[in-house]
C-alpha positions as CSV (number, residue, x, y, z in Angstrom):
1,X,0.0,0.0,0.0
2,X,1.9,3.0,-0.9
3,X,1.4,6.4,0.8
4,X,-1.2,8.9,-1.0
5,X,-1.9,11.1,1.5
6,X,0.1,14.7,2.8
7,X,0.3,16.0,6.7
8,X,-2.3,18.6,5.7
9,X,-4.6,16.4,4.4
10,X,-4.2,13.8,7.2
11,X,-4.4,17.2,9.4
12,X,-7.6,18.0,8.3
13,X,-9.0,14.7,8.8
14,X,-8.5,14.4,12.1
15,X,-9.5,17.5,13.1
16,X,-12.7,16.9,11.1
17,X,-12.7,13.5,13.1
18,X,-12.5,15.4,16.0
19,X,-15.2,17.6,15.4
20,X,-17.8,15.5,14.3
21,X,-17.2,12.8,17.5
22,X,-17.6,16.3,19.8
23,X,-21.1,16.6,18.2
24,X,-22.5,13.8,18.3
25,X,-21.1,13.1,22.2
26,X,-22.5,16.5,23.2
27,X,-25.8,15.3,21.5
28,X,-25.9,18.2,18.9
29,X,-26.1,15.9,16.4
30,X,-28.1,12.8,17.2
31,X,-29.6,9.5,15.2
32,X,-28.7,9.0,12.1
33,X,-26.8,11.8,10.8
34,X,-25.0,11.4,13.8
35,X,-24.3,7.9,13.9
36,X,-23.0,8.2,9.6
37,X,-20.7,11.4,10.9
38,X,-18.9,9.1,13.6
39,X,-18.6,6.3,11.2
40,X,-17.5,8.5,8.9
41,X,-14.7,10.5,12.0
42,X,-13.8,6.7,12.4
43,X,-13.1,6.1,8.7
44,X,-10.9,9.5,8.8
45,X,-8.7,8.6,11.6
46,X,-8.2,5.3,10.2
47,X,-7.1,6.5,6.8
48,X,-5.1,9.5,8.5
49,X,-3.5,7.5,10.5
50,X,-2.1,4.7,7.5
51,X,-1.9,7.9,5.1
52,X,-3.7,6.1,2.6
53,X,-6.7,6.8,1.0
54,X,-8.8,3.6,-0.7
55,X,-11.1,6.7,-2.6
56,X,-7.6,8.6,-4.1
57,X,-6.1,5.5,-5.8
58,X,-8.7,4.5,-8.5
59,X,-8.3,8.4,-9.5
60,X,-4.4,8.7,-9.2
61,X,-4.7,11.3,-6.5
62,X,-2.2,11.7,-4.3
63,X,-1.3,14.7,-1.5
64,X,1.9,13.6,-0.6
65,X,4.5,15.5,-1.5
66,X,7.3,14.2,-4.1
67,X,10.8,13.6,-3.5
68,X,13.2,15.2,-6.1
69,X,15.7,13.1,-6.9
């Protein structure tokens, strides 16, 4: 699996992540939006966290930055 994914965009993720598990655990968000946006925090931690993105691959997107050699 090879890296697609740059610190700002792994940055992002989790503070999205964070934001959408604060609103659904101070019950701003509840039911079923709320339960998709943790799955969803979840998924963005995850893929943050292995800097790959399954969704960037099939398109040939990649963040990361390039190393000049």
């Amino acid at each position: 699996m090879k890296k697609n994914m740059g610190l700002t965009d792994r940055l992002v993720r989790v503070i999205l992540a964070i934001a959408f598990a604060a609103l659904y655990f101070t019950g701003i968000v509840e039911g079923t939006l709320g339960l998709v946006l943790l799955i969803l925090g979840a998924v963005f931690l995850l893929t943050s966290t292995i800097s790959f993105c399954p969704l960037y691959a099939p398109f040939g997107i990649s963040t990361c930055k390039t190393k000049n050699s």
